[in-house]
C-alpha positions in Angstrom: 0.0 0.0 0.0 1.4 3.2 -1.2 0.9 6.9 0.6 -0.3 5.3 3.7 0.5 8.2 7.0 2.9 6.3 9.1 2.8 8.3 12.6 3.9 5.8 14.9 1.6 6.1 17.7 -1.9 4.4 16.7 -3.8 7.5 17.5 -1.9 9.7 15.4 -1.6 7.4 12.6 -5.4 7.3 12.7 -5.7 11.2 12.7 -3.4 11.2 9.5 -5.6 8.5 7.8 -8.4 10.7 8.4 -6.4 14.1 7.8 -5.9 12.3 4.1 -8.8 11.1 3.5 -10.0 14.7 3.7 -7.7 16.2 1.7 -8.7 17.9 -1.3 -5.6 16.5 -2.9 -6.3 12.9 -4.0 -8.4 12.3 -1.0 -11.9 10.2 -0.5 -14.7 11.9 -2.8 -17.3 10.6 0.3 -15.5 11.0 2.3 -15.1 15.0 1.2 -18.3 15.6 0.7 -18.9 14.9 4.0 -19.9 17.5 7.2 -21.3 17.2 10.4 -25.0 16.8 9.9 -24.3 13.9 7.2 -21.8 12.2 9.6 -24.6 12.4 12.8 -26.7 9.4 11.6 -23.4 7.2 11.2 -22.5 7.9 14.4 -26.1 6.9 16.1 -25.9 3.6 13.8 -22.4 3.2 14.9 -23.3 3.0 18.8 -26.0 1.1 18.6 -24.1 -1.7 16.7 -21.6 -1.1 19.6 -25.0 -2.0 21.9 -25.8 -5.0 19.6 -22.4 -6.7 19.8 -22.1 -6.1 23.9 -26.1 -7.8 23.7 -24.5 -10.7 21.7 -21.6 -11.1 24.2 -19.3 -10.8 20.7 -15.8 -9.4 22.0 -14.5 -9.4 18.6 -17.2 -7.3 17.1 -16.8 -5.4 20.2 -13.5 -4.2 19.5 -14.3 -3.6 16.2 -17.1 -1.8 16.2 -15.4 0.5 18.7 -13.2 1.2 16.6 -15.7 2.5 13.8 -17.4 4.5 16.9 -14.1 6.1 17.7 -13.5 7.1 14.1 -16.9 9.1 14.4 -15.0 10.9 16.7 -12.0 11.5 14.6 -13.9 12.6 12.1 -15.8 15.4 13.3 -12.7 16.5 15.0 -10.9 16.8 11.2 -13.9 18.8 9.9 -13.6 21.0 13.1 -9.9 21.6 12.3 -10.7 22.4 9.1 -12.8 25.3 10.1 -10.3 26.3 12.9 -12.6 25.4 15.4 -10.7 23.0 17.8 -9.0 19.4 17.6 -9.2 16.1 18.6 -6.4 16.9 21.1 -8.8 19.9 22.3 -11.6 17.1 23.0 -9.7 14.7 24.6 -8.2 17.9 27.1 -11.7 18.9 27.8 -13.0 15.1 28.3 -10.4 14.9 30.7 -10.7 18.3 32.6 -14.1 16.8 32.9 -13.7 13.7 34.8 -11.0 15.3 36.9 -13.8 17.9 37.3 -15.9 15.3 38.6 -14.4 12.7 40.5 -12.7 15.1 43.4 -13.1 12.2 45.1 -10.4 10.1 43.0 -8.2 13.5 42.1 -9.1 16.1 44.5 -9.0 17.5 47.9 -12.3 14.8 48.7 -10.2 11.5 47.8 -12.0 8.9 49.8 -15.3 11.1 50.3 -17.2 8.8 48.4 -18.5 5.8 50.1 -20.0 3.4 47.4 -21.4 3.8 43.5 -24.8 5.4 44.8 -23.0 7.9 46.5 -21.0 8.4 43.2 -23.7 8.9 40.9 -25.6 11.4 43.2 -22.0 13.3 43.4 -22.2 13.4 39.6 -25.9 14.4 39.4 -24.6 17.3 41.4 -21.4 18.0 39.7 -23.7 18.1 36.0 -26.8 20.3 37.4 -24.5 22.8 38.7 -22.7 22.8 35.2 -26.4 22.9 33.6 -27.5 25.9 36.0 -24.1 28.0 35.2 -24.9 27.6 31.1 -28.6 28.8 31.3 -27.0 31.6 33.6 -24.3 32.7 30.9 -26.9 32.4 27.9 -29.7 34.7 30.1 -32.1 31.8 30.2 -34.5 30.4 33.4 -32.8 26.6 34.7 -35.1 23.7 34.3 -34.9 20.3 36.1 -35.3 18.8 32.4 -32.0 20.9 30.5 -30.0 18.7 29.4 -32.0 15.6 28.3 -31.7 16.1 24.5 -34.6 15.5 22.1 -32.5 13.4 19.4 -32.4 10.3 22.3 -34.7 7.3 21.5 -38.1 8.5 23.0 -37.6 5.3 24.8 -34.4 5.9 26.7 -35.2 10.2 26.7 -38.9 8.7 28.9 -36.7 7.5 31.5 -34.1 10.5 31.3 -37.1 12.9 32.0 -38.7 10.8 34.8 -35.5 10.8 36.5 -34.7 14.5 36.3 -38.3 15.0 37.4 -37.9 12.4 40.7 -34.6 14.5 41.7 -37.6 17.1 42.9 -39.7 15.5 44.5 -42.2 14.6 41.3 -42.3 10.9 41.3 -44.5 7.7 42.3 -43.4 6.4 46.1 -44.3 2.5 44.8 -44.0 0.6 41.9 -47.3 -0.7 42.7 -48.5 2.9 42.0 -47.1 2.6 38.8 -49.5 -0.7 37.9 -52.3 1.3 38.3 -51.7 3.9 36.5 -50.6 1.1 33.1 -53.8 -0.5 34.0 -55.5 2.8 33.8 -53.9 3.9 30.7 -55.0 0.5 29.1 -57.7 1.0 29.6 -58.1 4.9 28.0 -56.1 2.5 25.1 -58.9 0.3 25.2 -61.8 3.0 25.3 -60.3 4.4 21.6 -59.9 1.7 20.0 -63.6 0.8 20.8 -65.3 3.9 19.4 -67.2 3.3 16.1 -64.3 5.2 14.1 -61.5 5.3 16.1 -59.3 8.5 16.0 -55.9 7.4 14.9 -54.1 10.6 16.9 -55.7 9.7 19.8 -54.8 6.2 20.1 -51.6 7.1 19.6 -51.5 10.0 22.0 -52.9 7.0 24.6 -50.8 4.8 23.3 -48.1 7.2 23.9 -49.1 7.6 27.8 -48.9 3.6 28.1 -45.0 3.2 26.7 -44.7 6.1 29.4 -45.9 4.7 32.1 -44.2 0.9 31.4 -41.1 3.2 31.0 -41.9 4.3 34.7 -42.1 1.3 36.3 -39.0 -0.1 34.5 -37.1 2.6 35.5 -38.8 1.8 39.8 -37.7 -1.5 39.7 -34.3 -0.7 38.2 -34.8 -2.1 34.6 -33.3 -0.6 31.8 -36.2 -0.4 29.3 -34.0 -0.8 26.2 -31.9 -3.8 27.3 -35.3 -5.7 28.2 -37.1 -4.3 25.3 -33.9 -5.5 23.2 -33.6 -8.6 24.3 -37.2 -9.5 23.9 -36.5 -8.8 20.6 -33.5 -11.2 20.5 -36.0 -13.6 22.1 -38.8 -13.3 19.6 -36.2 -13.6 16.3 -34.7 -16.7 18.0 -38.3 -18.1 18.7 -39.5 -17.2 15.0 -36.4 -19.1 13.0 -37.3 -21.9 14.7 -40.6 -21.9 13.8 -39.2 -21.2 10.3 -36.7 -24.1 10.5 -39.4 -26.7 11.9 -41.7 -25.7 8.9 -38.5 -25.9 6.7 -38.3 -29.1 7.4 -41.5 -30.0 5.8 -40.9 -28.1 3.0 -42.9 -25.2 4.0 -43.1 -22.0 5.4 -44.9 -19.3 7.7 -46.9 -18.5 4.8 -47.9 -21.9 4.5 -49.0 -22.7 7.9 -52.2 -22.1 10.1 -51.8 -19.8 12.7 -52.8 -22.2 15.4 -50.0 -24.4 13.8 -47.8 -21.5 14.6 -48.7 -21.0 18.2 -48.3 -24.7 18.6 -44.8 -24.6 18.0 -44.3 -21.0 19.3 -44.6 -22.8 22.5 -42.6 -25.6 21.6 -39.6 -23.0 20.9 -40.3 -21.8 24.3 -40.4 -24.8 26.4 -36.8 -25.8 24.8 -35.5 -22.8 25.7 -36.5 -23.2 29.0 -35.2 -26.8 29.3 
């Protein structure tokens, strides 16, 4: 390979790779055309593929996919240079003022204040609202228990953001079992839509939308990360469904071809193996 940036630290030979792909002499013509709100959806893709291969337990991919993560990275830190903006040495010196910011306990005058993780992550709570307060301050604008919590999250994931930042004070159910009421409740508002003689389609959605809420509530009371379970039903239900495909394939047929009681039948068939 010929022309290939030979810096001998890995991180700078990466910055070169990426310095050449953008250059407008005999560079990448994608990779050129190229700016930051073109590069955004790779970088979403890129993380949850990152999620996808921790869900799988595949190390490998792991490292690799990583690796495409922390080229996001590099990237947008090549298009900032190129507009003078900053560097990827000027994020990496900010990510680290950061933690240094907020761990006093491992590099500060506190070392040892801490007593366990839950006193940790109510230490960092801290440490971020008082950096949230100070920005509304300097750009003249009224602090909200919700700045912060970004729109572009999945609505999923930004449910449980929001009903966090809202517990912090004081709104929030006392019991879980609080929280099955209310899903109850909401199903049944669900339930009273759908059974109207035309049923409004923005209204089942808007109830539909209080339900996910809610189950995002209670996941979030009993300390369950509503992606991870929602993903790995999803792992559940594709393993489940290709064996119902293979059974059938084994008869020379396929979903289409069965009955849906058939389907059900070994639906549960799938399932009692797995739990054997």
């Amino acid at each position: 390979m010929t022309d290939q940036p030979s810096a001998t630290a890995p991180i700078d030979r990466l910055l070169a790779i990426m310095a050449k792909l953008r250059d407008p002499n005999g560079g990448c013509p994608w990779d050129l055309e190229q700016d930051f709100p073109t590069i955004a959806p790779h970088t979403i893709e890129e993380a949850y593929e990152v999620a996808d291969a921790i869900q799988l337990g595949d190390m490998a991919a792991l490292k690799e996919e990583l690796g495409d993560l922390l080229f996001q990275v590099v990237f947008y830190a090549q298009m900032a240079s190129e507009r003078g903006l900053w560097t990827f040495s000027d994020i990496t010196t900010a990510l680290s003022d950061k933690m240094v910011r907020r761990h006093p306990h491992v590099f500060g005058e506190d070392v040892g204040a801490v007593a366990d993780a839950t006193d940790q992550v109510k230490n960092w709570e801290a440490q971020k609202a008082g950096e949230r307060a100070a920005k509304a301050a300097a750009s003249g604008t009224k602090p909200s228990a919700l700045d912060g919590v970004i729109s572009g999250l999945p609505a999923l994931t930004r449910a449980v953001k929001l009903q966090k930042r809202a517990a912090r004070v004081g709104f929030d159910w006392t019991q879980a079992k609080e929280i099955l009421d209310k899903i109850e409740e909401e199903i049944g508002e669900l339930r009273a839509e759908m059974e109207h003689a035309v049923p409004e389609k923005a209204r089942m959605q808007d109830e539909l939308g209080d339900l996910v809420f809610a189950l995002a509530n209670l996941a979030r009371h009993i300390d369950v990360d509503p992606e991870t379970a929602l993903r790995g039903t999803n792992a559940k239900f594709e393993r489940r469904f290709r064996q119902i495909e293979a059974w059938l394939a084994e008869g020379g047929r396929g979903p289409a071809d069965a009955t849906l009681d058939e389907m059900e039948a070994l639906w549960q068939q799938a399932k009692g193996l797995e739990r054997k």
